[in-house]
C-alpha positions as CSV (number, residue, x, y, z in Angstrom):
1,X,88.6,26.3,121.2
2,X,86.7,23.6,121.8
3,X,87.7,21.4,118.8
4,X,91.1,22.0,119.9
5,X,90.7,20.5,123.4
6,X,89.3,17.6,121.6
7,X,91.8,17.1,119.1
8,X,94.3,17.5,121.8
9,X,92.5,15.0,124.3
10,X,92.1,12.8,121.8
11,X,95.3,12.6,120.7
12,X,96.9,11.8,123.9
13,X,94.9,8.4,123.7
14,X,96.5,8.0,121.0
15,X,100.4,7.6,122.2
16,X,100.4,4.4,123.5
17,X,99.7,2.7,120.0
18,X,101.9,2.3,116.5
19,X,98.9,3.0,114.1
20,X,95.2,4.1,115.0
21,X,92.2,4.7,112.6
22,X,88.6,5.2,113.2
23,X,85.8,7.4,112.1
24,X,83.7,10.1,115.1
25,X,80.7,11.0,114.9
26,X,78.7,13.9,117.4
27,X,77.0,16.4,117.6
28,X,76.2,19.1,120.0
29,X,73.8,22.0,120.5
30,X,75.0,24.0,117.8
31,X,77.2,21.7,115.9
32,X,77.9,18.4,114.0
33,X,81.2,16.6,113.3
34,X,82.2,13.7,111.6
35,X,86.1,12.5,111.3
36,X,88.3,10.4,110.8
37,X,91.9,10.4,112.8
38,X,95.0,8.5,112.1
39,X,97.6,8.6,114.4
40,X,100.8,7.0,113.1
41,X,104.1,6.0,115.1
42,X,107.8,5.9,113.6
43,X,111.7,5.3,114.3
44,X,113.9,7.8,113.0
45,X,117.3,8.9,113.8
46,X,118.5,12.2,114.5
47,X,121.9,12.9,115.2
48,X,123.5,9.4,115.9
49,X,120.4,8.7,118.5
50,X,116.9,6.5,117.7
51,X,114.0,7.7,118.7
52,X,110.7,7.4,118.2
53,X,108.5,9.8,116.5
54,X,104.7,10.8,115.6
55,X,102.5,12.1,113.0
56,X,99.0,12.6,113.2
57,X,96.2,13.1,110.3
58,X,92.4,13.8,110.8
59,X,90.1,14.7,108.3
60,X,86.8,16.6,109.5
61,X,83.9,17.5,108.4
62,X,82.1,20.1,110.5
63,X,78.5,21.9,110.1
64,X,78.3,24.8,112.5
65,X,74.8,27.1,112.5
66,X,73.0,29.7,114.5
67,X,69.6,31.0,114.4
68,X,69.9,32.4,111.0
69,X,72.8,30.4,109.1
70,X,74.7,27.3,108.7
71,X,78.1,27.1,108.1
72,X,80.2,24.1,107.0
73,X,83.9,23.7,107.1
74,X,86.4,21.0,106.1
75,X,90.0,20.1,107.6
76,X,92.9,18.6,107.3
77,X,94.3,18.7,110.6
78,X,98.6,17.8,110.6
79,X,100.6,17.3,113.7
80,X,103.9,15.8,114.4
81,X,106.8,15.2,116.7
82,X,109.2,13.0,119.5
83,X,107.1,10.6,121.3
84,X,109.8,11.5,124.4
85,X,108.9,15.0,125.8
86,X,112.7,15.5,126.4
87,X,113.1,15.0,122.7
88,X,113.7,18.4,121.3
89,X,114.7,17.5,117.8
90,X,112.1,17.4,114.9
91,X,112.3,15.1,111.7
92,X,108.9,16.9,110.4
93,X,108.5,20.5,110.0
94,X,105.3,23.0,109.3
95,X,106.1,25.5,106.7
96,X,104.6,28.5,104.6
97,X,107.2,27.9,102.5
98,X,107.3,24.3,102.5
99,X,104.0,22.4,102.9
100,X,103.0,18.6,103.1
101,X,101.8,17.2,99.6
102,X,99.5,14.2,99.5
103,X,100.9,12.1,96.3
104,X,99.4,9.5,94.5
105,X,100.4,7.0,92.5
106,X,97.6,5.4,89.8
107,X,98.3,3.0,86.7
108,X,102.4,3.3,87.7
109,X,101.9,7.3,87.6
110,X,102.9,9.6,90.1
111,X,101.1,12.6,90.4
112,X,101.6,15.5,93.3
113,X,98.2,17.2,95.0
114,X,99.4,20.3,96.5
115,X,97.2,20.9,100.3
116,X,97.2,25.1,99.8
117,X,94.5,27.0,102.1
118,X,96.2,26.9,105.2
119,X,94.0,27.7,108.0
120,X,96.2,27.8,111.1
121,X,99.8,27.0,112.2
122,X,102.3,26.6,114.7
123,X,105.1,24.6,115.7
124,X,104.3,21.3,115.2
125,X,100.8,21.0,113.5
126,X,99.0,22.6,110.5
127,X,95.8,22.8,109.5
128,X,93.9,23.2,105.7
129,X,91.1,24.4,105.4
130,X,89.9,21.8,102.0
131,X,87.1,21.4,99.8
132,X,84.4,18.6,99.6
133,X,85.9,16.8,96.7
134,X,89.7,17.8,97.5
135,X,91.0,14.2,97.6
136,X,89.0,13.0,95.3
137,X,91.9,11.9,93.1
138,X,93.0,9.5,95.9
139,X,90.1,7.7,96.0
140,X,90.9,5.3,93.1
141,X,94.3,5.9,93.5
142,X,96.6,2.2,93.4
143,X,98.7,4.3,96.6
144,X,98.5,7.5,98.6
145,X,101.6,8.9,100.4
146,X,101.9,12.0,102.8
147,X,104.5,13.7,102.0
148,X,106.5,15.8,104.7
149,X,108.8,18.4,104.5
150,X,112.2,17.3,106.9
151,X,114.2,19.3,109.0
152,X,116.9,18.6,106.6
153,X,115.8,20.1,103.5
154,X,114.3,16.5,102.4
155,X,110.9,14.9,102.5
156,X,110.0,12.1,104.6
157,X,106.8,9.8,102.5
158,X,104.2,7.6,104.3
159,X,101.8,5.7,102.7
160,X,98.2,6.1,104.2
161,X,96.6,2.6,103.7
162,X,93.5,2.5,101.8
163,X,90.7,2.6,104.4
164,X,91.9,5.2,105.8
165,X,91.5,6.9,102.2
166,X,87.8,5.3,102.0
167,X,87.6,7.4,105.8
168,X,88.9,10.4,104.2
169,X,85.9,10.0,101.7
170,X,83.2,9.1,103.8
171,X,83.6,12.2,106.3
172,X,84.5,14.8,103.1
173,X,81.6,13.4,101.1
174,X,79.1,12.7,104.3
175,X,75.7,15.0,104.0
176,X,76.1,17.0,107.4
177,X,72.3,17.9,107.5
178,X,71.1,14.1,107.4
179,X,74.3,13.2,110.1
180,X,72.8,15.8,112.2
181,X,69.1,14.4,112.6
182,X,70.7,10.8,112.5
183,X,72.6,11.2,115.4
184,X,70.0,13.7,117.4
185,X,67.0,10.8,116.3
186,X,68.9,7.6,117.8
């Protein structure tokens, strides 16, 4: 619950800008998170009328534990939507059926990576639960491009610009047990 309040919090700081990356770091009595959010804004027309539109991607990497174990989990967190609250149309939609891909594109290749354990849904965001190494194949990638699934039985492709990808690598690949006394020794 918390991490939701968070990620919703968070995100509403967001709003105000076009395009937003950075990397978090914490860590609290029973927990350690590091990730990396990406906020993106867009024009798109629906319906004869411009308006302007949202997508959201944060990758996190989080190490839970109790007295006797320790757990750790990665996400890739997807939301997306109208900017204007009165703005009921959609351009994106979360699927079962049909899911984002990330795509990459490497020596003039194109090759799909399907995102398939999905952890939670709703309405407007999705998250995947992924493994440590699950982008991997971006990392050295010439391009990387979310890919959407559209209301209107297309896709809609955005490219995520390189640092962002070197984010996504430094919170999958970050050691959570050396974060944790980092941040609890400074």
């Amino acid at each position: 619950m918390k991490r939701i309040l968070f990620f919703v919090l968070g995100f509403v700081v967001f709003l105000q800008m076009t395009a937003f990356a950075e990397i978090q770091k914490s860590a609290a009595s029973n927990n350690t998170e590091i990730r990396s959010d990406y906020f993106m804004q867009y024009e798109a027309e629906t319906n004869g009328v411009s308006d302007k539109y949202y997508w959201n991607a944060v990758v996190l990497s989080l190490r839970s534990f109790n007295q006797m174990n320790a757990y750790e989990y990665r996400y890739l967190m997807l939301s997306a939507g109208p900017l204007n609250q009165d703005n009921k149309s959609k351009i994106i939609v979360f699927s079962k059926k049909n899911q984002p891909t990330l795509e990459i594109i490497k020596q003039g290749k194109s090759k799909v990576i399907p995102i398939n354990k999905i952890d939670q849904i709703g309405t407007n965001y999705m998250w995947f639960r992924i493994k440590k190494d699950a982008f991997k194949e971006t990392y050295d990638a010439d391009r990387v491009y979310l890919v959407f699934p559209t209301e209107n039985n297309s896709t809609k492709k955005f490219e995520i610009p390189k640092t962002i990808v070197n984010e996504w690598e430094t919170v999958l690949s970050t050691d959570m047990k050396k974060l944790r006394a980092e941040i609890m020794n400074s």
